[in-house]
LOKOLBA-920327 format. One line per 10 residues: number of its first residue (from 1); their letters; for each residue x, y, z of C-alpha. Coordinates in nm, 3 decimals, decimal comma, padded with zeros to 5 digits, always signed. Example, Ala and Ser with C-alpha at 12.3 -4.5 7.8 and 13.67 -1.06 7.14 Angstrom:
BEGIN
1> as> +01,230 -00,450 +00,780 | +01,367 -00,106 +00,714
This chain:
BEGIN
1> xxxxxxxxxx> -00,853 -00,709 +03,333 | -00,913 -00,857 +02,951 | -01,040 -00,634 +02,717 | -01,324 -00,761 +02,581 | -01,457 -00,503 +02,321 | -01,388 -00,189 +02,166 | -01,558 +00,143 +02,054 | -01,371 +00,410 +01,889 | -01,532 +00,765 +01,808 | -01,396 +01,081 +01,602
11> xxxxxxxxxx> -01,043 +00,919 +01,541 | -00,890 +01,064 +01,172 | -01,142 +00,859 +00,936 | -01,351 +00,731 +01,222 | -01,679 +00,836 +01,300 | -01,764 +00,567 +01,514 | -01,645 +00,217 +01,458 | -01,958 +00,087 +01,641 | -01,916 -00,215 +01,910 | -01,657 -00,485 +01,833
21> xxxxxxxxxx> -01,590 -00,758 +02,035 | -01,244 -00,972 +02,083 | -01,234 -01,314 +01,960 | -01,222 -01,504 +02,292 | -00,932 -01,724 +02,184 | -00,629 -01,440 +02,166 | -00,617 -01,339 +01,798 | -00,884 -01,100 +01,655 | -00,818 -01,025 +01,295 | -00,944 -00,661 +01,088
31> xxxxxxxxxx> -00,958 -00,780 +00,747 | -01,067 -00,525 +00,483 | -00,933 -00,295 +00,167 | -00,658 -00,072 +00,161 | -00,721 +00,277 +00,306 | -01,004 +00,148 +00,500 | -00,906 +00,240 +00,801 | -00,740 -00,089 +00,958 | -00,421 +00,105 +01,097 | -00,651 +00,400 +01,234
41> xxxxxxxxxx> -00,839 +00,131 +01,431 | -00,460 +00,030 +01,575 | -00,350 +00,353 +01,631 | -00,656 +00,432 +01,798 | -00,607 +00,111 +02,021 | -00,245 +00,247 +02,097 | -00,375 +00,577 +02,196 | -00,601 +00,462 +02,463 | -00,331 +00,293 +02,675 | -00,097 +00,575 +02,775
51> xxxxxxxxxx> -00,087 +00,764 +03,163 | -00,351 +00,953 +03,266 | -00,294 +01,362 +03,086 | -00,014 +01,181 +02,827 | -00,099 +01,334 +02,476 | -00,249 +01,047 +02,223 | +00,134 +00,951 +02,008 | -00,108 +00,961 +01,655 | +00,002 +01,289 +01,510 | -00,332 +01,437 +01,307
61> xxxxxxxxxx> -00,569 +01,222 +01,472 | -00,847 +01,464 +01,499 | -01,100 +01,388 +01,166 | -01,046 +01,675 +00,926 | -01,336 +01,900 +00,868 | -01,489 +01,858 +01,186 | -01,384 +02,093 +01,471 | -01,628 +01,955 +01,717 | -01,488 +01,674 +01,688 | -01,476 +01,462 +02,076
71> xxxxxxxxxx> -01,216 +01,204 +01,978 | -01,239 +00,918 +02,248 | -01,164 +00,552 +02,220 | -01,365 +00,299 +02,480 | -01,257 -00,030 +02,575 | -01,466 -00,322 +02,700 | -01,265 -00,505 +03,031 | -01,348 -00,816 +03,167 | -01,346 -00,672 +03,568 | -01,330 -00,944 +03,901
81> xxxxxxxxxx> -01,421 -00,706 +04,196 | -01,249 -00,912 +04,428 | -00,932 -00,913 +04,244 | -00,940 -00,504 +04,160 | -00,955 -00,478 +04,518 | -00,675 -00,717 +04,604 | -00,460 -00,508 +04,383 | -00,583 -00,222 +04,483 | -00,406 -00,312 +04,821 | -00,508 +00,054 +05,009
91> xxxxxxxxxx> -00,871 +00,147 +04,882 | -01,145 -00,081 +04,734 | -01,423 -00,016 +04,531 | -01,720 +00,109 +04,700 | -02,008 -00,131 +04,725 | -02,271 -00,027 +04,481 | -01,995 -00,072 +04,226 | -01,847 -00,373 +04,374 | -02,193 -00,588 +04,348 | -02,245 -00,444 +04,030
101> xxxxxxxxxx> -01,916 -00,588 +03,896 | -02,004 -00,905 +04,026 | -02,322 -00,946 +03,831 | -02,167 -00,834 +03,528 | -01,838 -00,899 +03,563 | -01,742 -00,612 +03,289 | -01,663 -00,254 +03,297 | -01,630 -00,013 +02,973 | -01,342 +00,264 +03,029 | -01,326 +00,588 +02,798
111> xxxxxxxxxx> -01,057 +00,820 +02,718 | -01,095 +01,148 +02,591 | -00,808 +01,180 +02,382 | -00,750 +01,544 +02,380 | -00,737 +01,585 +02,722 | -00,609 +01,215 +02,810 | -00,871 +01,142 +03,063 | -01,042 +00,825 +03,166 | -01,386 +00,800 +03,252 | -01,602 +00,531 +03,338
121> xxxxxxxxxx> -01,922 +00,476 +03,213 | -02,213 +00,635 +03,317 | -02,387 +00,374 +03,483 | -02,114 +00,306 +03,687 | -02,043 +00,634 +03,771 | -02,401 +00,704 +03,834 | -02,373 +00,431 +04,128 | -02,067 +00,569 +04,207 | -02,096 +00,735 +04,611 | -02,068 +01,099 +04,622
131> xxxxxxxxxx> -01,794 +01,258 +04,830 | -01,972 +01,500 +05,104 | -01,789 +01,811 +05,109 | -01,604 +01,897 +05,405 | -01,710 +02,087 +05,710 | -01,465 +02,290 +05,879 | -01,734 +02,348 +06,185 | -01,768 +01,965 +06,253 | -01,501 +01,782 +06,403 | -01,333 +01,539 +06,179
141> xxxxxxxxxx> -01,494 +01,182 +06,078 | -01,294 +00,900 +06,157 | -01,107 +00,745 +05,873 | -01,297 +00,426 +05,754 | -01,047 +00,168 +05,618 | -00,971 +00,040 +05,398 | -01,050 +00,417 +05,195 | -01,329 +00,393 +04,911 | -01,148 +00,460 +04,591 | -01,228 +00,826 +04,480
151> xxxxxxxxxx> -01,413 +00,824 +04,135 | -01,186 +01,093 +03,977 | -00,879 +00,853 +04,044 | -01,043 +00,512 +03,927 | -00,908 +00,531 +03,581 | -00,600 +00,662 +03,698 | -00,528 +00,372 +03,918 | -00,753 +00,065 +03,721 | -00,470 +00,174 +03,441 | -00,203 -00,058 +03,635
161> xxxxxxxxxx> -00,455 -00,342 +03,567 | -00,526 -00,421 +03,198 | -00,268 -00,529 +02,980 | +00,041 -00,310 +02,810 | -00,117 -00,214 +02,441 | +00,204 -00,271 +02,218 | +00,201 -00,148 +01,876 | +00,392 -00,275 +01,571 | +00,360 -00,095 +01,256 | +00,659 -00,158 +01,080
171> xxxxxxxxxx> +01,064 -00,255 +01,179 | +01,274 +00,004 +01,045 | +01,534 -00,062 +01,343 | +01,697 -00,379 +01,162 | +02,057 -00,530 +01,289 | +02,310 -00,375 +01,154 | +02,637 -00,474 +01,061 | +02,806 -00,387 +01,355 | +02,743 -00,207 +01,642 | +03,052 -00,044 +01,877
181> xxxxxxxxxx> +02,984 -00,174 +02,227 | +03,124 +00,092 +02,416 | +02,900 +00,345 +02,307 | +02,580 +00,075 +02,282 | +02,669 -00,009 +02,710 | +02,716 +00,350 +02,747 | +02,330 +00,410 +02,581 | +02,198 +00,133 +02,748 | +02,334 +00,211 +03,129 | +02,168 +00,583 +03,044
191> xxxxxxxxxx> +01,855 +00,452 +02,973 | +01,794 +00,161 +03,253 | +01,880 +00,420 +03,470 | +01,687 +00,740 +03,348 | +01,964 +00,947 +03,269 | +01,987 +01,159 +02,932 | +02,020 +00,883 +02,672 | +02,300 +00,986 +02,402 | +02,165 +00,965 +02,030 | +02,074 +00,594 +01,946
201> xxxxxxxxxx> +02,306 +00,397 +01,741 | +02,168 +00,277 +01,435 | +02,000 -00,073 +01,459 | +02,041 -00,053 +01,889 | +01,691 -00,172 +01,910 | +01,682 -00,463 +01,667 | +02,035 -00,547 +01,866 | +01,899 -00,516 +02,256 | +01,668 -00,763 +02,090 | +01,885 -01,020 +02,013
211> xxxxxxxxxx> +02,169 -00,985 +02,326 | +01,877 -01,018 +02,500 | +01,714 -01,311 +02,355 | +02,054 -01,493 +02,316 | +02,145 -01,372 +02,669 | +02,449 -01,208 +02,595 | +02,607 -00,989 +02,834 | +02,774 -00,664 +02,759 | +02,964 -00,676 +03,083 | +03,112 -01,007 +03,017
221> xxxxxxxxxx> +03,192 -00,890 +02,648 | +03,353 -00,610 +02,776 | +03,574 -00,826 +03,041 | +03,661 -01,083 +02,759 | +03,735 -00,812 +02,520 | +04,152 -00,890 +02,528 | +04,085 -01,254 +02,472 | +03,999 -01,294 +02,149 | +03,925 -01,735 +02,133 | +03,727 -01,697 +02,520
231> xxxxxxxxxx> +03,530 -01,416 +02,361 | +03,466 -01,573 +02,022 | +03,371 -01,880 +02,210 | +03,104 -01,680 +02,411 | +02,930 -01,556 +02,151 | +02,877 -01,887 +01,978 | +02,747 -02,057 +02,271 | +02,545 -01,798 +02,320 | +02,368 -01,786 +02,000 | +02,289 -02,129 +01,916
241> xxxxxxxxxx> +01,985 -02,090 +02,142 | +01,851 -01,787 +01,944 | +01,875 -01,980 +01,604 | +01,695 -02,272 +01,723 | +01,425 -02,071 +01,878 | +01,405 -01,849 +01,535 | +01,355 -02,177 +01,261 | +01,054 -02,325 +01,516 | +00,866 -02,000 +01,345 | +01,080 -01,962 +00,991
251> xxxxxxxxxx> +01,072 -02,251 +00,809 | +01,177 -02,125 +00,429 | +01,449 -02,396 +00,345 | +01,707 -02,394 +00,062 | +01,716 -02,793 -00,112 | +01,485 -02,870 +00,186 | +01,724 -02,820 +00,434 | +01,704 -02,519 +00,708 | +02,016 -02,390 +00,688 | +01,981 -01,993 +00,819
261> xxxxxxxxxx> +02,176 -01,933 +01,162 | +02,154 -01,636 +01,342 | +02,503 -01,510 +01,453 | +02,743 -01,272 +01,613 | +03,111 -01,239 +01,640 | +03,375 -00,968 +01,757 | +03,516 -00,722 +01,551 | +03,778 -00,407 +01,572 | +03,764 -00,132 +01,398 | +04,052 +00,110 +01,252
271> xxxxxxxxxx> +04,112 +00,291 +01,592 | +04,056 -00,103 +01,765 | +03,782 -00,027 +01,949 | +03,554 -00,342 +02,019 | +03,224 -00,417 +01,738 | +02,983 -00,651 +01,724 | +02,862 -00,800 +01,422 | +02,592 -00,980 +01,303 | +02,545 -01,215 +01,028 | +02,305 -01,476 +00,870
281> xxxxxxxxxx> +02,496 -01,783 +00,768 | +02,318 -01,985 +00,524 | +02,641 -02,144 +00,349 | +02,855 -01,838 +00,370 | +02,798 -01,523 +00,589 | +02,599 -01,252 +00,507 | +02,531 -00,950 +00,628 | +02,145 -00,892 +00,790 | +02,093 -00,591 +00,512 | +02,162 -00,874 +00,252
291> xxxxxxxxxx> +01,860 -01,052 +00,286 | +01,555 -00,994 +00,139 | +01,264 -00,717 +00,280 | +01,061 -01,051 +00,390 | +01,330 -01,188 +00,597 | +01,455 -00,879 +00,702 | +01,095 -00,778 +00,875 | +01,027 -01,130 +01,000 | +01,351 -01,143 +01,190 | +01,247 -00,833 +01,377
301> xxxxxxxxxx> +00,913 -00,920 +01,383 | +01,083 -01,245 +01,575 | +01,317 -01,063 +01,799 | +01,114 -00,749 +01,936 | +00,842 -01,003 +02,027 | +01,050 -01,248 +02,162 | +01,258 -01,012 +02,329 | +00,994 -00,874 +02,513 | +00,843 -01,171 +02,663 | +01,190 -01,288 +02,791
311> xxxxxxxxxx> +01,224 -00,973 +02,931 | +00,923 -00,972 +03,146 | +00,729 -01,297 +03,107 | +00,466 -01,254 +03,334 | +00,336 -00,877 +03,198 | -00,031 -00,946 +03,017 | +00,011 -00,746 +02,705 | -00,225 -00,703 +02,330 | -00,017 -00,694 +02,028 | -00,174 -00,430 +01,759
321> xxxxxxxxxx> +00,049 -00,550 +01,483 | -00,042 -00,366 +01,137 | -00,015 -00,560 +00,817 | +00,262 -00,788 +00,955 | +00,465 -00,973 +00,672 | +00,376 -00,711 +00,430 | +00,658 -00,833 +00,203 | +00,688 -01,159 +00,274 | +00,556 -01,394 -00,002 | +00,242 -01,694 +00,080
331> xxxxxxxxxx> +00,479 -01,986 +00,235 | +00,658 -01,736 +00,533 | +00,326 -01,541 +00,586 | +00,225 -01,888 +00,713 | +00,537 -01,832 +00,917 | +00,398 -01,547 +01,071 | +00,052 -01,713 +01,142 | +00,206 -02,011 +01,306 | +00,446 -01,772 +01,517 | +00,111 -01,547 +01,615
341> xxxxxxxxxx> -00,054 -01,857 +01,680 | +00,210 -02,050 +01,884 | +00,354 -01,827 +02,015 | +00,187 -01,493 +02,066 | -00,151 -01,575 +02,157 | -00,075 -01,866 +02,413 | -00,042 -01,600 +02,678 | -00,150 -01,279 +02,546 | -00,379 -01,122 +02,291 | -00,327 -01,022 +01,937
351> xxxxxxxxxx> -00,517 -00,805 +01,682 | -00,383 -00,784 +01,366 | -00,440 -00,596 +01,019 | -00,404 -00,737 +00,725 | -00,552 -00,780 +00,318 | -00,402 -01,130 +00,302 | -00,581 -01,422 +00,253 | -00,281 -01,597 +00,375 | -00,287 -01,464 +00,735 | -00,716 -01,561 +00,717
361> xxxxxxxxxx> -00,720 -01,904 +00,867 | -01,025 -02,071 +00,652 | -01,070 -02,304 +01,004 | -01,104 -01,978 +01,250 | -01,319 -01,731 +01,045 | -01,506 -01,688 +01,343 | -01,179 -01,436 +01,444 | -01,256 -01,225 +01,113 | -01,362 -00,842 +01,234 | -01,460 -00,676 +00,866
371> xxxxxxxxxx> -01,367 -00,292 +00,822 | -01,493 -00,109 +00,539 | -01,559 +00,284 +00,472 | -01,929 +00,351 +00,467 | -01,989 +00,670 +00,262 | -02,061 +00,975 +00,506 | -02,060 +00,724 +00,830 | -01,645 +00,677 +00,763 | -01,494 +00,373 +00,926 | -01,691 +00,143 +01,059
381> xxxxxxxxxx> -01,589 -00,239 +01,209 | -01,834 -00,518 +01,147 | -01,825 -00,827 +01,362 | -02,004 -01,136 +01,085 | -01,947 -01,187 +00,736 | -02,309 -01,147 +00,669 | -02,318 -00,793 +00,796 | -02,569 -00,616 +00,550 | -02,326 -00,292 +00,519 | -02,149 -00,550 +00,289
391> xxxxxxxxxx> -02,406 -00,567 +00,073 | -02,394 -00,426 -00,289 | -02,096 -00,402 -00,542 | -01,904 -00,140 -00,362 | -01,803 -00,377 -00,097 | -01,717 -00,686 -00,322 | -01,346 -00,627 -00,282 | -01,362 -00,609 +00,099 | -01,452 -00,955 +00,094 | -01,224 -01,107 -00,178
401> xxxxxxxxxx> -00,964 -01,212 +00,024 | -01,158 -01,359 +00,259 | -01,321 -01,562 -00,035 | -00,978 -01,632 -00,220 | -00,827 -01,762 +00,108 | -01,122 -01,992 +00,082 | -01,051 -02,099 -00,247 | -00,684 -02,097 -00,234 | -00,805 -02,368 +00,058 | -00,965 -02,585 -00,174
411> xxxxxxxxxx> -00,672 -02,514 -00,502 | -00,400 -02,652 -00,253 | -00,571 -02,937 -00,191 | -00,613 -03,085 -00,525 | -00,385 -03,361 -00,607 | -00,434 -03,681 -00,437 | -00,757 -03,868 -00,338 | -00,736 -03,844 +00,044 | -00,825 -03,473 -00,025 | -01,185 -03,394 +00,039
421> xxxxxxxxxx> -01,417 -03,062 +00,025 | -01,761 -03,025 +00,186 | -02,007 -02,767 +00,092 | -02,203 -02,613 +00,382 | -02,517 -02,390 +00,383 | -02,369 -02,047 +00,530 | -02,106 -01,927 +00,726 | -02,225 -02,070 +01,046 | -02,212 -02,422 +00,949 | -01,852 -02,356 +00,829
431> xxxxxxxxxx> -01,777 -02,220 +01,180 | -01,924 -02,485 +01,358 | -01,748 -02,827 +01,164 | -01,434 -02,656 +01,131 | -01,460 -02,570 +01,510 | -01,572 -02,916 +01,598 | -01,316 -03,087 +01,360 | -01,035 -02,933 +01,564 | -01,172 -03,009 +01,869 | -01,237 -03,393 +01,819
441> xxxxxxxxxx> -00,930 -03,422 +01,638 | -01,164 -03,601 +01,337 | -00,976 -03,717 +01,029 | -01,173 -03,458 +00,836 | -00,909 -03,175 +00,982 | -00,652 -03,054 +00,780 | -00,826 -03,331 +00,507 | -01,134 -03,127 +00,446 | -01,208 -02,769 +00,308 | -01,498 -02,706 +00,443
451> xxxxxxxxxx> -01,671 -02,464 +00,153 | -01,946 -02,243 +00,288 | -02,222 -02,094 +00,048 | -02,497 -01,881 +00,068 | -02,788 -02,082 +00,169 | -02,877 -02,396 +00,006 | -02,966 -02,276 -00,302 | -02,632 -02,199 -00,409 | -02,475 -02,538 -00,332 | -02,533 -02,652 -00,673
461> xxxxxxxxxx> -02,371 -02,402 -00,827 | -02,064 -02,450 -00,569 | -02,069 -02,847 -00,667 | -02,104 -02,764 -01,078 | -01,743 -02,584 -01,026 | -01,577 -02,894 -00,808 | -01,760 -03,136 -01,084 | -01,555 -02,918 -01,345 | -01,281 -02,844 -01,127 | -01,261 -03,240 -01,068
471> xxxxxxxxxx> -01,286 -03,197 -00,678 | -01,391 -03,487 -00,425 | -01,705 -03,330 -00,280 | -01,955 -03,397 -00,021 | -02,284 -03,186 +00,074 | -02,438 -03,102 +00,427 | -02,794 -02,965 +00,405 | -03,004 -02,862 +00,668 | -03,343 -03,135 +00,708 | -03,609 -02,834 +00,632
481> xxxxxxxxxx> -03,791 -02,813 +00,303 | -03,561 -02,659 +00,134 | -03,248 -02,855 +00,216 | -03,476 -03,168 +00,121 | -03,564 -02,979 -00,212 | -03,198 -02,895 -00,331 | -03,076 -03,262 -00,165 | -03,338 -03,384 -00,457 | -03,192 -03,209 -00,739 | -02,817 -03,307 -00,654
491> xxxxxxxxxx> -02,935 -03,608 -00,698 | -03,160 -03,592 -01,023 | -02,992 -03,298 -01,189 | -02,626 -03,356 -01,076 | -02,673 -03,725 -00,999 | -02,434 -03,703 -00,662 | -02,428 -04,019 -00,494 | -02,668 -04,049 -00,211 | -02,453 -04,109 +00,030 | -02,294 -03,810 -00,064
501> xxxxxxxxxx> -02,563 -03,613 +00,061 | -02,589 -03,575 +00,437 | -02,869 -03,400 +00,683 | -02,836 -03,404 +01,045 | -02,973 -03,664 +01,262 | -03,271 -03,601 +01,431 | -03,237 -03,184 +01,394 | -03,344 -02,984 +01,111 | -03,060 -02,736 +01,167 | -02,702 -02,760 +01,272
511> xxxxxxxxxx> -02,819 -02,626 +01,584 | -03,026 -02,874 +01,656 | -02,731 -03,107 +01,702 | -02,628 -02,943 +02,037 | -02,740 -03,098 +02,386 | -03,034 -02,871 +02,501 | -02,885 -02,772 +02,831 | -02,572 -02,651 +02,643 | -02,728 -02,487 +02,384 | -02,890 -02,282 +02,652
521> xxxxxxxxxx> -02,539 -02,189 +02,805 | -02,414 -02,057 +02,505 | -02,661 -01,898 +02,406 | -02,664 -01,726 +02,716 | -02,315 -01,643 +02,661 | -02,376 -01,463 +02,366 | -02,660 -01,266 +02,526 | -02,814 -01,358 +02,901 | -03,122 -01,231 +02,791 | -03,206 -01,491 +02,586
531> xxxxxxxxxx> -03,361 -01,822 +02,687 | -03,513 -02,142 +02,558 | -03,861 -02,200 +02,646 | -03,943 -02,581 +02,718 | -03,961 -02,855 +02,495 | -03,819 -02,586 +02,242 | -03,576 -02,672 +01,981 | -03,209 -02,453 +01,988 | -03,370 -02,353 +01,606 | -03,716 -02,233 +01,736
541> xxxxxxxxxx> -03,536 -02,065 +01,986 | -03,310 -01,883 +01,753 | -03,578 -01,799 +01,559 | -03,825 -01,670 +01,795 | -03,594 -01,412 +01,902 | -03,423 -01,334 +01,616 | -03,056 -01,418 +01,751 | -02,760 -01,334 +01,482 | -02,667 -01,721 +01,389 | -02,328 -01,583 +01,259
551> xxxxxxxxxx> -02,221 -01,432 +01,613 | -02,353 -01,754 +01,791 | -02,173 -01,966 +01,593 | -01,847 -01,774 +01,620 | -01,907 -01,767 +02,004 | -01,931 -02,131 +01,999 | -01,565 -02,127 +01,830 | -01,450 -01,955 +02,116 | -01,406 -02,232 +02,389 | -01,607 -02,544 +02,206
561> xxxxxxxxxx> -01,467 -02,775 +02,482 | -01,678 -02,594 +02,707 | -02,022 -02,812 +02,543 | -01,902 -03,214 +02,654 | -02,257 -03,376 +02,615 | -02,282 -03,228 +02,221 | -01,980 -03,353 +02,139 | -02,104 -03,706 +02,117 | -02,382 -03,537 +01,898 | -02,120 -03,374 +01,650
571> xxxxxxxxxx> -01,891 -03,702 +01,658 | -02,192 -03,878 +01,525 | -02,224 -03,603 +01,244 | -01,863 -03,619 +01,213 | -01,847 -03,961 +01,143 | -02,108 -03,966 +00,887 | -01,917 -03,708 +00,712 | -01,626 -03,942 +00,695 | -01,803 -04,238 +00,567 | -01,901 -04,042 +00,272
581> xxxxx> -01,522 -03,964 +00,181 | -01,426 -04,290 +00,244 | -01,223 -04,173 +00,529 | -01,389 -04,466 +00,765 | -01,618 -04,761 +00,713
């Protein structure tokens, strides 16, 4: 069971988020200001996945001034009928509920967080068979099986199902310098077996972590502890593996060369009792505590995450990770992207915080989830750039470093002529070429910094700057009046080259360009209310029933190899996009 969407009421400085939806590719990222409300949405998202009765773990997270407050926090999950009832193994769902899943295969699940139950929504419940009371004068009815779940135990038991919410707001547990293994076995055997666990050495997370991840055994430590060379030898086998998996994710360098290795050797103290400790060699050895915050929090980052996959591979879990690489500078946030991206989201899903434009891929804004404070409403999330609560000066900062990220996009790629920027109408054409240029592999990605504006009008203005800025520029305009209009005075006013100036083929809008067929499935997907009446272009269609062309795009983004036949439409565009730069003939 995926969780699709979320909806979070009466949480500390929520009111009610509204509606946000997942990005269907793994990562969803809450960009906004500080004190917005980012980690509230988190915490909120932690709170929902705990047992049935458990207390939410957010101390304070009833909203103050507000008593009558009904704190609850709803999540959207993708639901297969015939798969909750093959888990279910000794009920099923009853059948009003069943076909209903099947025709919509998606079920929203509340919990009330002061009293830490689930409830289903009302529809469902609604359908939901009634339980007829019992009858002591009537002989017993037979036992149907397989038993029809019981409503008041469906959240209890559809619990099992979706994935483990893990939470990461910051990695305070860091290796230490050494660790005495006695004591850390002695901890550890408590806790696998649910006995009282003695007080936690310092840094015994961070450290699980890495014997795990290196696959170091404390048994065989402790059986090798009398010979010193067989032990030493151990260790170092043992933790070659963990530094090559670590510098696929952290590539920071000293004179170009990756030189940090992650290690551990034996140690005695006073009384001789057997240590562990930990070092980062770069040269000499160092202690972990000697390294800077950034490193410091993107090694545990590394090893809690990494750790836990090893240690059960095959659990679905979503990450809520809160502002990661906080104090890591631009280079190693790119780090943290790349591990997210490679990593992370290949199996499971992510939603992250964060106010830098370094974690805000320019190519996958279609993942951005925008939350601002809105006066009196408090919190809310908003799913499109465009949204108009972003309107006026008071939100300006919100989106500033979604707009620097975008500009530090063009800055780094000044400096040699194979380095290109193309100016689009809106946010939706950005979503769609940068979407398509990863798909098809063109030679426009990772060349190209695709610049959106806001409608055509302001394209001028955009190419006036890369004129001044001495930018490589080309120009894609939508074939309608006014994209012929402002094509004219490029040309006249700004004298741009012609073939610098590009509409597409055949389709006044970028939407246009898909395959009609396609263009019906996703817009289906966005909505399956809507349709496309015949002979109808995807633009009239849009139009005519006034569908967000932000959210469209951005489900497009989701899956595009799911639209074959407009690919060959979009390779076309593509192309003539590279024959402006140059990039073919």
């Amino acid at each position: 069971m995926k969780p699709l969407a979320f909806r979070i009421r009466d949480f500390r400085s929520i009111k009610d988020s509204g509606v946000c939806s997942l990005a269907g590719d793994n990562v969803t990222i809450l960009a906004g200001q500080n004190e917005a409300g980012k980690t509230a949405v988190l915490m909120a998202l932690r709170d929902f996945d705990q047992p049935e009765g458990k207390p939410p773990l957010t101390e304070e997270y009833m909203p103050e001034g507000n008593s009558e407050a009904k704190p609850e926090v709803s999540i959207l999950l993708e639901a297969d009928p015939d798969e909750v009832n093959t888990r279910l193994a000794d009920c099923v769902l009853p059948e009003p509920v069943h076909s209903y899943l099947r025709e919509k295969r998606q079920l929203w699940i509340t919990r009330s967080l002061p009293t830490g139950n689930f409830f289903l929504e009302d529809h469902v419940k609604g359908i939901w068979p009634k339980r007829k009371p019992k009858d002591a004068t009537t002989a017993p009815a037979v036992e149907v099986k397989p038993a029809i779940l019981a409503l008041e135990n469906a959240g209890k038991r559809l619990y099992q199902f979706w994935p483990t919410f893990v939470f990461f707001d910051s990695f305070q547990d860091q290796l230490p310098r050494q660790i005495a293994v006695e004591p850390l076995q002695q901890n550890i055997h408590a806790e696998t077996t649910n006995q009282p666990t003695p007080n936690k050495l310092q840094g015994q997370s961070s450290v699980e972590d890495f014997l795990e991840l290196a696959g170091i055994s404390l048994k065989r430590v402790v059986e090798l502890k009398d010979q010193d060379k067989s032990l030493g030898n151990y260790l170092k086998a043992r933790t070659a593996s963990i530094t090559g998996d670590f510098l696929t994710y952290w590539k920071q360098s000293v004179d170009g060369d990756q030189q940090v290795e992650l290690q551990v050797k034996h140690a005695r103290n006073a009384q001789g009792a057997l240590q562990l400790a930990f070092y980062v060699h770069d040269g000499v050895d160092q202690y972990p505590e000697q390294r800077s915050k950034g490193f410091l929090w993107f090694l545990s980052f590394y090893l809690r995450l990494a750790a836990e996959e090893k240690r059960d591979p095959n659990r679905t879990r979503l990450l809520l990770i809160d502002e990661p690489g906080t104090y890591l500078h631009a280079k190693a946030q790119k780090d943290v992207l790349h591990l997210i991206e490679d990593k992370l989201a290949v199996k499971q899903q992510v939603i992250y915080s964060t106010h830098s434009p370094y974690l805000l891929p320019t190519d996958k804004l279609h993942r951005l989830r925008i939350v601002l404070r809105h006066g009196d409403n408090g919190t809310i999330v908003v799913d499109r750039l465009t949204h108009p609560a972003l309107r006026g000066e008071g939100f300006s900062d919100t989106l500033s470093p979604i707009i620097t990220a975008i500009g530090i996009d063009i800055r780094e790629r000044i400096g040699g002529l194979e380095k290109h920027n193309l100016l689009v109408e809106g946010f939706s054409d950005h979503t769609y070429l940068t979407a398509w240029c990863s798909h098809l592999k063109s030679p426009l990605n990772g060349n190209v910094c695709v610049f959106p504006g806001t409608g055509a009008d302001s394209l001028p203005t955009l190419a006036s700057l890369c004129i001044g800025w001495g930018l490589e520029f080309s120009v894609l305009l939508d074939r309608d009046d006014k994209g012929l209009k402002v094509a004219k005075k490029f040309e006249r006013a700004l004298g741009v080259n012609p073939i610098r100036i590009i509409h597409p083929d055949n389709a006044a809008v970028i939407e246009d360009v898909f395959d009609p067929d396609e263009f019906l499935t996703l817009l289906t997907r966005l909505d399956s209310s809507l349709n496309v009446k015949p002979n109808e272009t995807p633009s009239k269609a849009i139009k005519r029933q006034d569908v967000d062309k932000i959210l469209l795009a951005r489900k497009f983004a989701e899956s595009p190899s799911s639209y074959p036949k407009s690919a060959a439409n979009f390779s076309r565009l593509l192309q003539t996009i590279e024959k402006s730069f140059g990039l073919i003939s």
